[in-house]
C-alpha positions in Angstrom: -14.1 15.4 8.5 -12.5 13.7 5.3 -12.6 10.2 5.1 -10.8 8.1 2.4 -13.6 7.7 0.0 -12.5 11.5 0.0 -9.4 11.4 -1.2 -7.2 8.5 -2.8 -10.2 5.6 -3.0 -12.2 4.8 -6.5 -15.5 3.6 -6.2 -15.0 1.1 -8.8 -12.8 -0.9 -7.0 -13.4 -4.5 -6.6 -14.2 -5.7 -2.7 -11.8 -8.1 -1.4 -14.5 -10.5 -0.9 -14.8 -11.0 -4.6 -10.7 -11.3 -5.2 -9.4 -14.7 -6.0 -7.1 -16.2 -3.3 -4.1 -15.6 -5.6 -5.1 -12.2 -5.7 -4.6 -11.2 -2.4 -1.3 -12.6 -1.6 1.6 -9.8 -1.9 4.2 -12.6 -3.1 6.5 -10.7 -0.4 7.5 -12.8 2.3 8.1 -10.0 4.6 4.2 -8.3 3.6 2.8 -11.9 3.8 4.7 -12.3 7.5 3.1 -8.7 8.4 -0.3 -10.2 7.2 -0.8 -7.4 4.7 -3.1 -8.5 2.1 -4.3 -7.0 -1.7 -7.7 -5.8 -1.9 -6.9 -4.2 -5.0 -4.0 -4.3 -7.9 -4.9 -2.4 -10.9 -3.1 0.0 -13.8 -2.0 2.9 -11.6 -3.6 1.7 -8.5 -2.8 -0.9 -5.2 -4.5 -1.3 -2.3 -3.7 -3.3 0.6 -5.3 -4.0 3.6 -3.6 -5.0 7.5 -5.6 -6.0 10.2 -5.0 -3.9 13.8 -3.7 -6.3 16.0 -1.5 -6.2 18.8 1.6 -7.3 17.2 1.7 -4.5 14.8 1.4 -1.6 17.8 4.1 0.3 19.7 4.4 0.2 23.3 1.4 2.9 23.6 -0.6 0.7 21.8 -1.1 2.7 18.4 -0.1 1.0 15.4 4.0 1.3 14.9 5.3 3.8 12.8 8.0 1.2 10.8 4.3 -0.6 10.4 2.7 2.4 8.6 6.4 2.9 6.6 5.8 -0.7 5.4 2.6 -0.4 4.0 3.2 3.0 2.5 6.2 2.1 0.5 4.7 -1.2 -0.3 1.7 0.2 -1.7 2.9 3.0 -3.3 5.8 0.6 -5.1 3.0 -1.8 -5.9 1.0 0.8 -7.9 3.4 1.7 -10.0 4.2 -1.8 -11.1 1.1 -3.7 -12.2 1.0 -5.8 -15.1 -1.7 -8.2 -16.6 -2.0 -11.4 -15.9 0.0 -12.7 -19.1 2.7 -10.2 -18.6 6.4 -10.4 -17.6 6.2 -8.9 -13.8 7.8 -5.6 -13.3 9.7 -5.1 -9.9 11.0 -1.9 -8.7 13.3 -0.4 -5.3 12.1 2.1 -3.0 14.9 4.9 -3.7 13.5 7.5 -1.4 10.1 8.0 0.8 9.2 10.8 2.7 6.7 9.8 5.2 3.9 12.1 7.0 2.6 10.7 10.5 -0.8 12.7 11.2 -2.7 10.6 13.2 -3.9 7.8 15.4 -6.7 6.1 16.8 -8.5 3.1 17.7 -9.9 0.3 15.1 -10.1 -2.8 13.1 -8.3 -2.0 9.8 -5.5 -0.1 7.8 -6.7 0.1 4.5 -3.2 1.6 2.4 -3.7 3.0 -0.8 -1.1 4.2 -3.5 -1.0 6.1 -6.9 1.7 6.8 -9.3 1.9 10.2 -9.8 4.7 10.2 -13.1 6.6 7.6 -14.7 9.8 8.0 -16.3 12.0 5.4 -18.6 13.8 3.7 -15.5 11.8 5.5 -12.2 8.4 6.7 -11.3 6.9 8.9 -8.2 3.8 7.6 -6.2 1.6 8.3 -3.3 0.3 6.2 -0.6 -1.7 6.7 2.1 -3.0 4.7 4.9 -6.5 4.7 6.9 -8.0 3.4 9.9 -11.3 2.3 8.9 -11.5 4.5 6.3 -12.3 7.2 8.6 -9.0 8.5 9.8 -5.9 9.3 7.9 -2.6 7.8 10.0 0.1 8.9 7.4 0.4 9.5 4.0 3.9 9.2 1.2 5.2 10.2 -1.3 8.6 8.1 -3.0 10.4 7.9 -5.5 10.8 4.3 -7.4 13.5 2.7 -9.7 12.4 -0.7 -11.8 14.9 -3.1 -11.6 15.5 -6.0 -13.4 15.2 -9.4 -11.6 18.2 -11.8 -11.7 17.9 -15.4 -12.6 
């Protein structure tokens, strides 16, 4: 069976453990609400981590589908957008995400992960994918991403 180290992860990311406390906050009050947290923000990489609990399950108890939608199109916006510390902050809008559900099951963690796949002058195309535990693949993304310019 695949597991993420498989597939989307790099083995040169930095643990959460060793983050600073800065660092793992999304600065998005509806991710923050969730209790979604960075692991990892990087050039051309994001990954964000979400505790199973039973606020973010359906009615069968498996984690909700608008939960999985949330961390896909977070994470996969989020990669596309990094800038170093120093930097002006880029911001984009999800203009379209096409969402595969494949499977579910029983853990401790959703560990999303998203790539930009091309980048053009105003949009860019990423994929995302999120795990339980690393071990089993619940959904993966792909979306397409405008930047904006923030106001104020």
């Amino acid at each position: 069976m695949n597991s993420m180290n498989d597939t989307m992860q790099d083995p040169r990311i930095i643990p959460a453990a060793t983050a600073t406390p800065a660092a793992l906050s999304t600065q998005n009050p509806y991710l923050d609400w969730l209790g979604v947290k960075f692991a990892v923000w990087r050039e051309d990489y994001a990954e964000m981590h979400l505790r199973l609990q039973p606020n973010v399950t359906n009615r069968s108890g498996r984690v909700h589908g608008g939960v999985l939608c949330s961390l896909l199109d977070a994470v996969a916006g989020y990669s596309g957008c990094y800038a170093p510390e120093g930097e002006p902050l880029i911001h984009s809008v999800t203009l379209s995400l096409t969402t595969q559900f494949l499977d579910s099951g029983d853990g401790t963690w959703m560990i999303a992960s998203g790539r930009p796949e091309k980048r053009g002058r105003t949009v860019f195309f990423a994929r995302s994918e999120v795990w339980l535990d690393g071990e089993i693949l619940l959904a993966s993304a792909s979306g397409t991403f405008k930047y904006i310019r923030m106001r104020g």
